[in-house]
PDB file of N, CA, C and O in Angstrom:
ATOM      1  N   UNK A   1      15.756 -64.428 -25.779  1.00  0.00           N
ATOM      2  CA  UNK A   1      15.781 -63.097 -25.218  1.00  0.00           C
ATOM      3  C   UNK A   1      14.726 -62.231 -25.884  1.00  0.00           C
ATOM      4  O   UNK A   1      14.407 -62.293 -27.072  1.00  0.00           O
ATOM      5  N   UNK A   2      14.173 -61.330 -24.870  1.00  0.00           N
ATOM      6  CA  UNK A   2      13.437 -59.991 -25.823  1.00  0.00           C
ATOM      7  C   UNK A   2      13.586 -59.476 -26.841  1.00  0.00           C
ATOM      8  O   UNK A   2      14.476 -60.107 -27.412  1.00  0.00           O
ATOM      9  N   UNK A   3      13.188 -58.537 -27.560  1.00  0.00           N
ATOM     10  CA  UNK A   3      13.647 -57.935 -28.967  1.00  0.00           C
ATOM     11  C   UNK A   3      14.091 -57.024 -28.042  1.00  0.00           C
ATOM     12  O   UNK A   3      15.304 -57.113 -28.232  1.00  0.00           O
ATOM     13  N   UNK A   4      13.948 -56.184 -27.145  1.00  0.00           N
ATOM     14  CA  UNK A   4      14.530 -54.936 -26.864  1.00  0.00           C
ATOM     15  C   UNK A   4      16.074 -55.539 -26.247  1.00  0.00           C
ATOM     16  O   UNK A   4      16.954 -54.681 -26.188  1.00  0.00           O
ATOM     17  N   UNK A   5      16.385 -56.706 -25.866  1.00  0.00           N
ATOM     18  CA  UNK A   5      17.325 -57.028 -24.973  1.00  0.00           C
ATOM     19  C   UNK A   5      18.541 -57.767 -26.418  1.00  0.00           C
ATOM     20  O   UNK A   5      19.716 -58.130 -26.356  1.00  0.00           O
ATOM     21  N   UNK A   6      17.871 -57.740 -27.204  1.00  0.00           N
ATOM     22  CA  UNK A   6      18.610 -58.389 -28.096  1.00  0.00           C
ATOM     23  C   UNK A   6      18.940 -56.833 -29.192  1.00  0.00           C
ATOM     24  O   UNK A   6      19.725 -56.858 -30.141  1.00  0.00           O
ATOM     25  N   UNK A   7      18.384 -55.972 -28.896  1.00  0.00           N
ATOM     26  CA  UNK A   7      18.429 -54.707 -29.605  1.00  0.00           C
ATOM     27  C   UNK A   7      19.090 -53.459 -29.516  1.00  0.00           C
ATOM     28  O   UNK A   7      19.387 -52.492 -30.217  1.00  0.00           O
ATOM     29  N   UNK A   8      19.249 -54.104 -27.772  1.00  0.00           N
ATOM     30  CA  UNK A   8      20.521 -52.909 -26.875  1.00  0.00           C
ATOM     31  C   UNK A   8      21.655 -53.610 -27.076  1.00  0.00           C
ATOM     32  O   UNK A   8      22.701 -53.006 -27.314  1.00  0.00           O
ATOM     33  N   UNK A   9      21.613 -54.937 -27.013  1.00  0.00           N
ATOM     34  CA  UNK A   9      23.205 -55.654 -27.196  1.00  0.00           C
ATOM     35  C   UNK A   9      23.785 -55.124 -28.865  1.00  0.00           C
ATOM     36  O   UNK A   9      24.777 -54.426 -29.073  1.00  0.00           O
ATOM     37  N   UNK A  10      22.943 -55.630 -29.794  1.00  0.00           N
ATOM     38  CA  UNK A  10      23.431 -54.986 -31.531  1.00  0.00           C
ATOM     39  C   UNK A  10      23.725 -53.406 -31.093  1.00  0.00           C
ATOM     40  O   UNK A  10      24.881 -53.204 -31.466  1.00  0.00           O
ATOM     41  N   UNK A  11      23.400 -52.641 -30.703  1.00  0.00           N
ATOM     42  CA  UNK A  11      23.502 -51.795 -30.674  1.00  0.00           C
ATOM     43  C   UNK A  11      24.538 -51.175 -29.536  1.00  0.00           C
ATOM     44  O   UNK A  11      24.498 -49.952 -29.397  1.00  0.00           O
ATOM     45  N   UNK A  12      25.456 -51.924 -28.718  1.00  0.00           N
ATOM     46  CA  UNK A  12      26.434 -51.666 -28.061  1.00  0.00           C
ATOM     47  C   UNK A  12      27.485 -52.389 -28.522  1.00  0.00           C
ATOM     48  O   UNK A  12      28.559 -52.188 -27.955  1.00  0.00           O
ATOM     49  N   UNK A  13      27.435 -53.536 -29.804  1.00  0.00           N
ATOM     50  CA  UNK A  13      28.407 -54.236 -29.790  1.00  0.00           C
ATOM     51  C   UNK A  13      28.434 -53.293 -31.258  1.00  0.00           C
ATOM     52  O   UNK A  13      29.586 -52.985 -31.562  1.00  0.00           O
ATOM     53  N   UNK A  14      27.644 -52.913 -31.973  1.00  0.00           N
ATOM     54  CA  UNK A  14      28.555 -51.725 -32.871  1.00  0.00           C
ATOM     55  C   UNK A  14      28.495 -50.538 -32.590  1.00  0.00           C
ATOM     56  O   UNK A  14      28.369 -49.821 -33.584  1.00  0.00           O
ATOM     57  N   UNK A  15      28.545 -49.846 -31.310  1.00  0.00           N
ATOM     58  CA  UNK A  15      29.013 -48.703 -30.597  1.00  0.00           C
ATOM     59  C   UNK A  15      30.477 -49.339 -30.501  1.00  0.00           C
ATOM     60  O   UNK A  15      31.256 -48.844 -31.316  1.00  0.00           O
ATOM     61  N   UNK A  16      30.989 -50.279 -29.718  1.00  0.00           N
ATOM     62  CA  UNK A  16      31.816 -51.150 -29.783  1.00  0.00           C
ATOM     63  C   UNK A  16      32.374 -51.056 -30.712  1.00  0.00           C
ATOM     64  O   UNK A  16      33.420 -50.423 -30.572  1.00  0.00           O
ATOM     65  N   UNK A  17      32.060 -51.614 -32.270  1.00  0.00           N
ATOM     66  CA  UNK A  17      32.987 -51.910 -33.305  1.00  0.00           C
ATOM     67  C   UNK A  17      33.419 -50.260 -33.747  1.00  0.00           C
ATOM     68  O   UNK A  17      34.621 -50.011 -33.830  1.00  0.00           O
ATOM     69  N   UNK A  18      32.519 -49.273 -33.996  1.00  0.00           N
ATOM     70  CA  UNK A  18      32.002 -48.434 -34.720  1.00  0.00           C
ATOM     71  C   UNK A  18      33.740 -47.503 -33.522  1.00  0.00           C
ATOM     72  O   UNK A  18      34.708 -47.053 -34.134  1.00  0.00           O
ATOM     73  N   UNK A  19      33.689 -47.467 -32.348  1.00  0.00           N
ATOM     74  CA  UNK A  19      34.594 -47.053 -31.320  1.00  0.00           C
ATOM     75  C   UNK A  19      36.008 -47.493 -31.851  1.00  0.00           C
ATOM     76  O   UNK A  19      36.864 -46.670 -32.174  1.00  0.00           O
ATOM     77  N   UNK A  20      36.163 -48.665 -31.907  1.00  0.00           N
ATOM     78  CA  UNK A  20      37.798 -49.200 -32.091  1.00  0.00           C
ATOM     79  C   UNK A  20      38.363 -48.843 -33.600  1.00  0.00           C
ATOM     80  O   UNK A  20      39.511 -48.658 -34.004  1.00  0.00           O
ATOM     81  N   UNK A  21      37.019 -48.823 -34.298  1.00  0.00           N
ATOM     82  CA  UNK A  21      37.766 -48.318 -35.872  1.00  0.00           C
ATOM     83  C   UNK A  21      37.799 -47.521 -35.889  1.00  0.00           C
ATOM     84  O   UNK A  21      38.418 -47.177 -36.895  1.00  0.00           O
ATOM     85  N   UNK A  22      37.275 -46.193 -34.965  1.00  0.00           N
ATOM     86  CA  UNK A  22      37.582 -44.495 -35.401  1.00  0.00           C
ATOM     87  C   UNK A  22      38.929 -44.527 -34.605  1.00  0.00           C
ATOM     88  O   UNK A  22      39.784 -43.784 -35.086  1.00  0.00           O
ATOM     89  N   UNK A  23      39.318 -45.254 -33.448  1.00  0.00           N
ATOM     90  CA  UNK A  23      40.359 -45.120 -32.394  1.00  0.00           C
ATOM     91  C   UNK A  23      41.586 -45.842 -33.450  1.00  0.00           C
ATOM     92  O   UNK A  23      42.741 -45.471 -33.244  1.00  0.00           O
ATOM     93  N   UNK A  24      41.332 -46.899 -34.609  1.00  0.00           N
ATOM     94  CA  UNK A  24      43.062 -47.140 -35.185  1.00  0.00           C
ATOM     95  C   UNK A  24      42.558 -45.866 -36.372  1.00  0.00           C
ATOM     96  O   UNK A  24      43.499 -45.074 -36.429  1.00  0.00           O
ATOM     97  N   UNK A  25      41.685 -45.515 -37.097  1.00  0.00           N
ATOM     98  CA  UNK A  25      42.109 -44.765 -37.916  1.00  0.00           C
ATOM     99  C   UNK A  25      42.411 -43.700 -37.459  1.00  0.00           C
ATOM    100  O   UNK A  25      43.541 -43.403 -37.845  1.00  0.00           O
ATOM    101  N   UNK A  26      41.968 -42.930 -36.804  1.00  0.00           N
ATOM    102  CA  UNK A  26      42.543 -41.944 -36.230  1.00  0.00           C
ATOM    103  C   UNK A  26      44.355 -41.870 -35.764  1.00  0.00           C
ATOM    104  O   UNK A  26      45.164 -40.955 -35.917  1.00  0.00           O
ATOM    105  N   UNK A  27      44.537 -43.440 -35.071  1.00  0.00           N
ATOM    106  CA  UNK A  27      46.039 -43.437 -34.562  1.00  0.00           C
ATOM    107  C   UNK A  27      47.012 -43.448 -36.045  1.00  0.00           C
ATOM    108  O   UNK A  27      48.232 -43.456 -35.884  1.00  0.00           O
ATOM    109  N   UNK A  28      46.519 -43.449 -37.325  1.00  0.00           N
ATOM    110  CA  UNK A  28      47.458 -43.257 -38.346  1.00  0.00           C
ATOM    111  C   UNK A  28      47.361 -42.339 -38.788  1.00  0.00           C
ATOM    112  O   UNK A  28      48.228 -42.214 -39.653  1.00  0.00           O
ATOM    113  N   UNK A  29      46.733 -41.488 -38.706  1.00  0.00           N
ATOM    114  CA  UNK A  29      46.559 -39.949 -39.021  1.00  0.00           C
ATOM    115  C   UNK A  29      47.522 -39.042 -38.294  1.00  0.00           C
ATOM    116  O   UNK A  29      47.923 -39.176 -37.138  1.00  0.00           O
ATOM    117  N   UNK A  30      47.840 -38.056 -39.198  1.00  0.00           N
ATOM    118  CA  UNK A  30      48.275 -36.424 -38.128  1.00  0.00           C
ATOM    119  C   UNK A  30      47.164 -35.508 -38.467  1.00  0.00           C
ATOM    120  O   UNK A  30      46.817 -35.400 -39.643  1.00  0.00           O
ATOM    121  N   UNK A  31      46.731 -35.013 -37.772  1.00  0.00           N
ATOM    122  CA  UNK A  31      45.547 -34.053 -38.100  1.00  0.00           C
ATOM    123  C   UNK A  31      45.883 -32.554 -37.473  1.00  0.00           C
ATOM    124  O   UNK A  31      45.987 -32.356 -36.263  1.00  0.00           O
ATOM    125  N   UNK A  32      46.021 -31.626 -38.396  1.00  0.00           N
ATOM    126  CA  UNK A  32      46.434 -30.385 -38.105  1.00  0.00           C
ATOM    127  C   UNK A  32      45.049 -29.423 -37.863  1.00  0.00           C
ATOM    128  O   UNK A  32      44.079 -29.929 -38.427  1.00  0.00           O
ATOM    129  N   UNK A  33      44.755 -28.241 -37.205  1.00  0.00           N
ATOM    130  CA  UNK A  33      43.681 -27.327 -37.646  1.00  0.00           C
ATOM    131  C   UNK A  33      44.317 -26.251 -37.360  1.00  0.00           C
ATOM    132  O   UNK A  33      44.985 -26.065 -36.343  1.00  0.00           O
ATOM    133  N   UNK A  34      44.043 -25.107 -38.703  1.00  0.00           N
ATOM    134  CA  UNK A  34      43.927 -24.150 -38.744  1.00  0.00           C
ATOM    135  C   UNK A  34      43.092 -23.243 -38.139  1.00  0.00           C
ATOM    136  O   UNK A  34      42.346 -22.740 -38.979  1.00  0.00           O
ATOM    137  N   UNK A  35      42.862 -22.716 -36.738  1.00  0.00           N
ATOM    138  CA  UNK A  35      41.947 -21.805 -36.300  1.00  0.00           C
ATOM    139  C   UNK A  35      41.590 -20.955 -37.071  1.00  0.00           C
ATOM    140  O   UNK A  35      40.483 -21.055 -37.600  1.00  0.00           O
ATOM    141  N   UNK A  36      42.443 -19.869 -37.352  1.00  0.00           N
ATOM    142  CA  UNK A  36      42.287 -18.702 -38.427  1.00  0.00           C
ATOM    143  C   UNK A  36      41.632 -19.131 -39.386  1.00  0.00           C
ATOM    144  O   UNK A  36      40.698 -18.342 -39.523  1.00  0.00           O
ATOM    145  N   UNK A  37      41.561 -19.984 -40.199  1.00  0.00           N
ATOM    146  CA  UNK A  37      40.756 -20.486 -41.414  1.00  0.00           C
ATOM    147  C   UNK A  37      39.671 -20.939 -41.044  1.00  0.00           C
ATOM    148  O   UNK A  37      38.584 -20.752 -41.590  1.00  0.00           O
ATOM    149  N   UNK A  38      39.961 -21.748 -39.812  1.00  0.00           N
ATOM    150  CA  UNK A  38      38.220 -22.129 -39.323  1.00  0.00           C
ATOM    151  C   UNK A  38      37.003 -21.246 -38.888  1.00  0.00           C
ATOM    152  O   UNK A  38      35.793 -21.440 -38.998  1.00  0.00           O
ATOM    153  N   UNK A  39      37.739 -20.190 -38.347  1.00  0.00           N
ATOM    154  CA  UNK A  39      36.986 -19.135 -38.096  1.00  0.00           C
ATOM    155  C   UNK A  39      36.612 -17.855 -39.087  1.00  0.00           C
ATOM    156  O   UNK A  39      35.825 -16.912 -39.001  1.00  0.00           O
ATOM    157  N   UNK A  40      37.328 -18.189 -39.814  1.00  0.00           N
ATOM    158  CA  UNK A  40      36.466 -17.123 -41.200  1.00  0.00           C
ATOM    159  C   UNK A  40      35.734 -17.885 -42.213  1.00  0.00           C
ATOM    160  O   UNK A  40      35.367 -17.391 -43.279  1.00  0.00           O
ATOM    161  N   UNK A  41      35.542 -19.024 -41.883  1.00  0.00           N
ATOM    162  CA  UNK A  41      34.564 -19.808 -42.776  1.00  0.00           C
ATOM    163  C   UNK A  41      33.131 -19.361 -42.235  1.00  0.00           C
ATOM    164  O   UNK A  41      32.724 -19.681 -41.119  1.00  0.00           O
ATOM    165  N   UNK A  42      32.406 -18.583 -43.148  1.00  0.00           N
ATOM    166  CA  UNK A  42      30.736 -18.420 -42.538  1.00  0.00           C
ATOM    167  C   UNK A  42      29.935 -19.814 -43.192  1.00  0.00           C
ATOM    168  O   UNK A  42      29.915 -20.555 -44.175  1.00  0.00           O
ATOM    169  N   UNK A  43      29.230 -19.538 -41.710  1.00  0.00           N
ATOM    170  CA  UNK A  43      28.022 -21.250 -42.020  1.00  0.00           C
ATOM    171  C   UNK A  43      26.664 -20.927 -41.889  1.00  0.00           C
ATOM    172  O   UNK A  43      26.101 -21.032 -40.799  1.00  0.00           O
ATOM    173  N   UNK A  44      26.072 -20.532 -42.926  1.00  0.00           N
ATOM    174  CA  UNK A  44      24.377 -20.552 -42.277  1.00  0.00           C
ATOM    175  C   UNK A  44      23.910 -21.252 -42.771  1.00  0.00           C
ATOM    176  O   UNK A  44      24.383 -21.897 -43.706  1.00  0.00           O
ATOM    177  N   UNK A  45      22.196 -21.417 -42.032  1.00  0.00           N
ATOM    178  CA  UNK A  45      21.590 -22.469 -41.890  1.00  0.00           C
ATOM    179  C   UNK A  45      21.157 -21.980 -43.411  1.00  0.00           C
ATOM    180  O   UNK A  45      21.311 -20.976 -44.105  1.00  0.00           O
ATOM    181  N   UNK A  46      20.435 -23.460 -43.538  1.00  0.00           N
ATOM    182  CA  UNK A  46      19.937 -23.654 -44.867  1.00  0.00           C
ATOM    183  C   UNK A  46      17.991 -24.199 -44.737  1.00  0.00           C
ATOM    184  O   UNK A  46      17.733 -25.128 -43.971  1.00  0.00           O
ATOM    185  N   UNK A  47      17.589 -23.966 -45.012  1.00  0.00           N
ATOM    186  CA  UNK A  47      15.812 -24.057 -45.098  1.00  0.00           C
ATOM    187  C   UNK A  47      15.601 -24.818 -46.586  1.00  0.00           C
ATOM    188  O   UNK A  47      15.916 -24.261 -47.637  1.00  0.00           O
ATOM    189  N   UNK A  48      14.996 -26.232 -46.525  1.00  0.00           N
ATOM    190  CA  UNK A  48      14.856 -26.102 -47.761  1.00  0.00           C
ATOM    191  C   UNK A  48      13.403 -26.155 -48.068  1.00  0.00           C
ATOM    192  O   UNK A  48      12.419 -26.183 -47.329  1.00  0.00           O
ATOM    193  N   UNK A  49      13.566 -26.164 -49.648  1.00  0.00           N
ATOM    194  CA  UNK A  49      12.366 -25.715 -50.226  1.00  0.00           C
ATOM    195  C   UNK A  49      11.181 -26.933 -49.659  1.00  0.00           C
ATOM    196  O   UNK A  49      11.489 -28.117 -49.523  1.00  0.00           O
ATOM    197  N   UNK A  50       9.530 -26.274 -49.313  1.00  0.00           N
ATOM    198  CA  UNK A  50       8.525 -27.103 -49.280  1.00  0.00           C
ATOM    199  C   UNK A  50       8.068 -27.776 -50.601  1.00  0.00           C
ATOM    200  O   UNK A  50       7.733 -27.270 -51.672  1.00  0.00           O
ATOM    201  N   UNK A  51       8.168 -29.255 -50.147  1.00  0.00           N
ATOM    202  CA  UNK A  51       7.594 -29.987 -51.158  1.00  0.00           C
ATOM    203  C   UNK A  51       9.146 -30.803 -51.862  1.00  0.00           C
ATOM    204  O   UNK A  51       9.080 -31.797 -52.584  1.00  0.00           O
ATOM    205  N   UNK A  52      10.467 -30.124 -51.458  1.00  0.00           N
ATOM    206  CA  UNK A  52      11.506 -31.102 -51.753  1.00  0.00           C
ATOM    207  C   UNK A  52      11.713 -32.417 -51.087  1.00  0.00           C
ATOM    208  O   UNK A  52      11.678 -32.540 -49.863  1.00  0.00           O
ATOM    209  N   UNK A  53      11.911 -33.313 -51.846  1.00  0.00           N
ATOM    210  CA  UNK A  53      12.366 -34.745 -51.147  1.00  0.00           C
ATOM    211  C   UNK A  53      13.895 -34.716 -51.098  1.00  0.00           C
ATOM    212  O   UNK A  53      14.623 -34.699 -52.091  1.00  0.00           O
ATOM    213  N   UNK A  54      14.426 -34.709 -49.388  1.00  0.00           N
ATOM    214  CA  UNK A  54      15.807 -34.539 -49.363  1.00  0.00           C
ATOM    215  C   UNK A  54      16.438 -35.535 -50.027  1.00  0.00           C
ATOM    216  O   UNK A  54      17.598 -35.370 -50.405  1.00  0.00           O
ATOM    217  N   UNK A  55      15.807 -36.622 -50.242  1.00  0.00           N
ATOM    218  CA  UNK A  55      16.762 -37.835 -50.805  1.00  0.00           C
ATOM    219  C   UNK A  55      17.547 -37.457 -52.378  1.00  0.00           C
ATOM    220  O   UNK A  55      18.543 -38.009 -52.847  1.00  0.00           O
ATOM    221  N   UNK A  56      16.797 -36.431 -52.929  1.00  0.00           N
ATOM    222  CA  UNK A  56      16.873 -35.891 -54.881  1.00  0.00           C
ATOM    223  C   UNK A  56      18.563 -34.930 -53.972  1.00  0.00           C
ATOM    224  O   UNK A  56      19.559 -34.374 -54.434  1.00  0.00           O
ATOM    225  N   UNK A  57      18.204 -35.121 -52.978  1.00  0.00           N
ATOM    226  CA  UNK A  57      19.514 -33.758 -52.993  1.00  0.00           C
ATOM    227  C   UNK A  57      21.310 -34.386 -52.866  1.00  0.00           C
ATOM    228  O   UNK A  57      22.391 -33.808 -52.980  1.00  0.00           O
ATOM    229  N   UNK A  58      20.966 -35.661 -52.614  1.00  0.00           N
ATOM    230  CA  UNK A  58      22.077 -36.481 -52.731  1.00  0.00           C
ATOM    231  C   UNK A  58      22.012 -37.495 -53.522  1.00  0.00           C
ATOM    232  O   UNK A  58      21.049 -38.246 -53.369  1.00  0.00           O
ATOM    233  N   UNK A  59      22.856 -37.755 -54.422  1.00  0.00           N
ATOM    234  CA  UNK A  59      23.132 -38.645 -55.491  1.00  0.00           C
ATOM    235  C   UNK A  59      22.807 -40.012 -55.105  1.00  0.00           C
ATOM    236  O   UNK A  59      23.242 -40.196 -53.968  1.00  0.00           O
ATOM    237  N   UNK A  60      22.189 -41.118 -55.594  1.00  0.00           N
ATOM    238  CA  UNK A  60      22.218 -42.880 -54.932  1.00  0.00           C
ATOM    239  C   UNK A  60      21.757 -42.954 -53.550  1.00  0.00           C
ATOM    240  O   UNK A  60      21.621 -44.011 -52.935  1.00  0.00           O
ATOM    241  N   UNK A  61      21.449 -41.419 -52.938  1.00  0.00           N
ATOM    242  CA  UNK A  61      21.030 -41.683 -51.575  1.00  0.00           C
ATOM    243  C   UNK A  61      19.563 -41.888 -51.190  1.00  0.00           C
ATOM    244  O   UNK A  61      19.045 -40.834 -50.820  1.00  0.00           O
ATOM    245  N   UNK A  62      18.636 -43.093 -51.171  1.00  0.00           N
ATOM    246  CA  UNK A  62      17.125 -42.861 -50.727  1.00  0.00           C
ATOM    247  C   UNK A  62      16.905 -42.712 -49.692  1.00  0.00           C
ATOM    248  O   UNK A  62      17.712 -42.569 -48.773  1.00  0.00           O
ATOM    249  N   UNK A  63      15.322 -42.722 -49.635  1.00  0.00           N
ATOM    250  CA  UNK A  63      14.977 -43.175 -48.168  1.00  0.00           C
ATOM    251  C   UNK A  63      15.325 -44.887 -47.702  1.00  0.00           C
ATOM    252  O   UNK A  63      15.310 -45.935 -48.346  1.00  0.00           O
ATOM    253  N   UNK A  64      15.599 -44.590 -46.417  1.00  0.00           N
ATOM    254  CA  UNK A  64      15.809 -45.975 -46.035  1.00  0.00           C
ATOM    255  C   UNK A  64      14.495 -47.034 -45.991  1.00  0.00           C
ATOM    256  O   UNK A  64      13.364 -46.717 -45.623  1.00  0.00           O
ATOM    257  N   UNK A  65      14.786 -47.956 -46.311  1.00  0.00           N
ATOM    258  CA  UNK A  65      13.597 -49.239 -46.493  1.00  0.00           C
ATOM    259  C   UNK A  65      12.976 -49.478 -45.291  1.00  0.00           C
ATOM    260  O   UNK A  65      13.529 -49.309 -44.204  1.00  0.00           O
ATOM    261  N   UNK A  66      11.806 -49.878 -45.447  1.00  0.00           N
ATOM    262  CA  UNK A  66      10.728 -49.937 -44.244  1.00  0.00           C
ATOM    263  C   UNK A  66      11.830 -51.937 -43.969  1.00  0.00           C
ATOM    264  O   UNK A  66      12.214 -52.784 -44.775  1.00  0.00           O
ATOM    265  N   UNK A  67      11.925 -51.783 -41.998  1.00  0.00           N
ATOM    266  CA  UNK A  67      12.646 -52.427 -41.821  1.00  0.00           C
ATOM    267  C   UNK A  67      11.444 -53.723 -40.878  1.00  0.00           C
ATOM    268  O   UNK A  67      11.255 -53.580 -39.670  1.00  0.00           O
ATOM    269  N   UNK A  68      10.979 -54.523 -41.423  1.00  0.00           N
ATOM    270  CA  UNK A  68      10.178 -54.902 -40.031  1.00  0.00           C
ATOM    271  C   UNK A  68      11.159 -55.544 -38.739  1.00  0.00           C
ATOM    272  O   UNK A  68      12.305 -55.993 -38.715  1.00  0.00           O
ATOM    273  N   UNK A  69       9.867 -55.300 -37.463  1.00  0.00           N
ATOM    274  CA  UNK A  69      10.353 -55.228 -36.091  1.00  0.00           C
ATOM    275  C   UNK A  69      10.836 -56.493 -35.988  1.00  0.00           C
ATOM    276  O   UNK A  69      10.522 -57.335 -36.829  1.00  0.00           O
ATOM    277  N   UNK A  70      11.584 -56.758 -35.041  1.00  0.00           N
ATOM    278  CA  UNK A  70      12.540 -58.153 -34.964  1.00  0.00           C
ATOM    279  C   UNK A  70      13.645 -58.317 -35.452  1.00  0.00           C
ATOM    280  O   UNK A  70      14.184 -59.413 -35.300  1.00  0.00           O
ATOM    281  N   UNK A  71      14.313 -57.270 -36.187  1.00  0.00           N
ATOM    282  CA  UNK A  71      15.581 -57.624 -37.616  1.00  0.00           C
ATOM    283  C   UNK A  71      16.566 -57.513 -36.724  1.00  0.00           C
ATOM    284  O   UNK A  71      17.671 -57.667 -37.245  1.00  0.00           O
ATOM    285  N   UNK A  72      16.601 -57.142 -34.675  1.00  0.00           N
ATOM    286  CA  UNK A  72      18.272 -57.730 -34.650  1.00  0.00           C
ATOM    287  C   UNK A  72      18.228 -58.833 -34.149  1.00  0.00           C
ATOM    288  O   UNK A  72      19.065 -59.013 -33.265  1.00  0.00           O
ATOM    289  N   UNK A  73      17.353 -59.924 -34.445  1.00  0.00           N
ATOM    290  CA  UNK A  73      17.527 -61.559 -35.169  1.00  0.00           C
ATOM    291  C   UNK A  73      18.908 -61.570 -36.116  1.00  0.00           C
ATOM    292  O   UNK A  73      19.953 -62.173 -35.874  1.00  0.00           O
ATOM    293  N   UNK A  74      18.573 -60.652 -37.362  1.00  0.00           N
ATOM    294  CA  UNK A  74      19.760 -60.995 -37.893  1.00  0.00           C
ATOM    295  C   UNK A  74      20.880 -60.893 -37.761  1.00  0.00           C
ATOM    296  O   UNK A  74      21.524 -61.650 -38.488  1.00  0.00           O
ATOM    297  N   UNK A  75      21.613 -60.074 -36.934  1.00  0.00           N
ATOM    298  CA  UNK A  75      22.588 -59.825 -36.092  1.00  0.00           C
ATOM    299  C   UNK A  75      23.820 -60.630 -36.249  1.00  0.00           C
ATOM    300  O   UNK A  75      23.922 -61.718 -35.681  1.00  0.00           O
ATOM    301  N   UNK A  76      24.654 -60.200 -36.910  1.00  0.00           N
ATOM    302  CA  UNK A  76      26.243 -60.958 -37.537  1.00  0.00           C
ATOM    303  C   UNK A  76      26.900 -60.583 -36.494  1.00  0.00           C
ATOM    304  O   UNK A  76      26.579 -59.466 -36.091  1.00  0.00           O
ATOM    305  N   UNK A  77      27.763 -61.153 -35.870  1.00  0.00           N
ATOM    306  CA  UNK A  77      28.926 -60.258 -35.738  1.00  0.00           C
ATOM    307  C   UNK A  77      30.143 -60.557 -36.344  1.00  0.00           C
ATOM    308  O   UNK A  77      31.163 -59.947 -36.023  1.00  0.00           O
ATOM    309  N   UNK A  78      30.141 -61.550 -37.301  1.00  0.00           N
ATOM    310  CA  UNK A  78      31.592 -61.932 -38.454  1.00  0.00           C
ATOM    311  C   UNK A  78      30.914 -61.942 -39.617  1.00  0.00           C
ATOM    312  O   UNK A  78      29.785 -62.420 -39.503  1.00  0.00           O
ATOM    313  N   UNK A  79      31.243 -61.541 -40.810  1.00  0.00           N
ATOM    314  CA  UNK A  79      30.775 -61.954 -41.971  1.00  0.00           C
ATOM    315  C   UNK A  79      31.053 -63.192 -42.592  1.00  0.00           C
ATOM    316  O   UNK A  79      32.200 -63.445 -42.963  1.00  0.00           O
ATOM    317  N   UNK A  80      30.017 -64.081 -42.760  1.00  0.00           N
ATOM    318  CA  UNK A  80      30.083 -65.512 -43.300  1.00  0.00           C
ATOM    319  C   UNK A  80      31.259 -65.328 -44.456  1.00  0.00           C
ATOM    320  O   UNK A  80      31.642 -64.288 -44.991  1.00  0.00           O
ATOM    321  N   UNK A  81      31.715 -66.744 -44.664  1.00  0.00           N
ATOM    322  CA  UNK A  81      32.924 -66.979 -45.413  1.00  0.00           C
ATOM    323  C   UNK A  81      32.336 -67.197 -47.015  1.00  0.00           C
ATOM    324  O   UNK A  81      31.692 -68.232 -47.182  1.00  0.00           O
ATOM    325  N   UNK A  82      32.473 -66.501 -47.932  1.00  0.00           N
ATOM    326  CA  UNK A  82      32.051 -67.227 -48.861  1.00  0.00           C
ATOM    327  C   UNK A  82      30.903 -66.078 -49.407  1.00  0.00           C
ATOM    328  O   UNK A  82      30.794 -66.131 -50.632  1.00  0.00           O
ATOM    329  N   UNK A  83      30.100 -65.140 -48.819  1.00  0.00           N
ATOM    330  CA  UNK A  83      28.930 -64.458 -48.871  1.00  0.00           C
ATOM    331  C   UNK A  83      29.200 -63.504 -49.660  1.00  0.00           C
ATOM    332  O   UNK A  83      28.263 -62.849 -50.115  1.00  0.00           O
ATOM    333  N   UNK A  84      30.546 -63.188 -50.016  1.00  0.00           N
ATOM    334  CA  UNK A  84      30.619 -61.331 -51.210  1.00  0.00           C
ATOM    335  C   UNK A  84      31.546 -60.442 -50.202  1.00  0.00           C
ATOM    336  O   UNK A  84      32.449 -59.658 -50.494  1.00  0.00           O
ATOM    337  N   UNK A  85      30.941 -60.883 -48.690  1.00  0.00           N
ATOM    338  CA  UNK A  85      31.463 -59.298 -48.376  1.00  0.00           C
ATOM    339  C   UNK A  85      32.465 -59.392 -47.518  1.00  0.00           C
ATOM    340  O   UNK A  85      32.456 -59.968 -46.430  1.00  0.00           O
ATOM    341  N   UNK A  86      33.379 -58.783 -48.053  1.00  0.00           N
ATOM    342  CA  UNK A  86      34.961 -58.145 -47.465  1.00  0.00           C
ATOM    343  C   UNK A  86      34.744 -57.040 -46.437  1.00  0.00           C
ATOM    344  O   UNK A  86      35.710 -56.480 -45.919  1.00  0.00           O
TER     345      UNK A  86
END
């Protein structure tokens, strides 16, 4: 298959995954909102400084790694048995 045809599928089958896990966590939750509190919270925008690198502004967070084209080749959809990851 294409890279683009193999790139819309990764990318609908974790729209997919990414969908069913907000839909059970959500079903164990009660989630209340306070209007009154939500609405006296003020939010303004924020500008930041020229010449800051947003990444310094969050802890362990970088820029993301240069990814070359082709990578949904690698495309899991189970995690191998044995590999680390739970």
């Amino acid at each position: 298959m294409k890279g683009s045809v193999l790139r819309r599928l990764k990318n609908d089958k974790f729209q997919e995954l990414t969908d069913q896990y907000i839909a059970k966590a959500k079903s164990g939750y009660t989630v209340s909102v306070d209007e009154d509190v939500l609405k006296s919270v003020k939010v303004e925008p924020h500008v930041g400084s020229p010449g800051v690198d947003p990444s310094t502004l969050l802890p362990g967070v970088g820029p993301r790694p240069d990814r070359p084209d082709g990578d949904e080749q690698t495309l899991e959809t189970a995690p191998e048995e044995g590999n680390g990851q739970e």
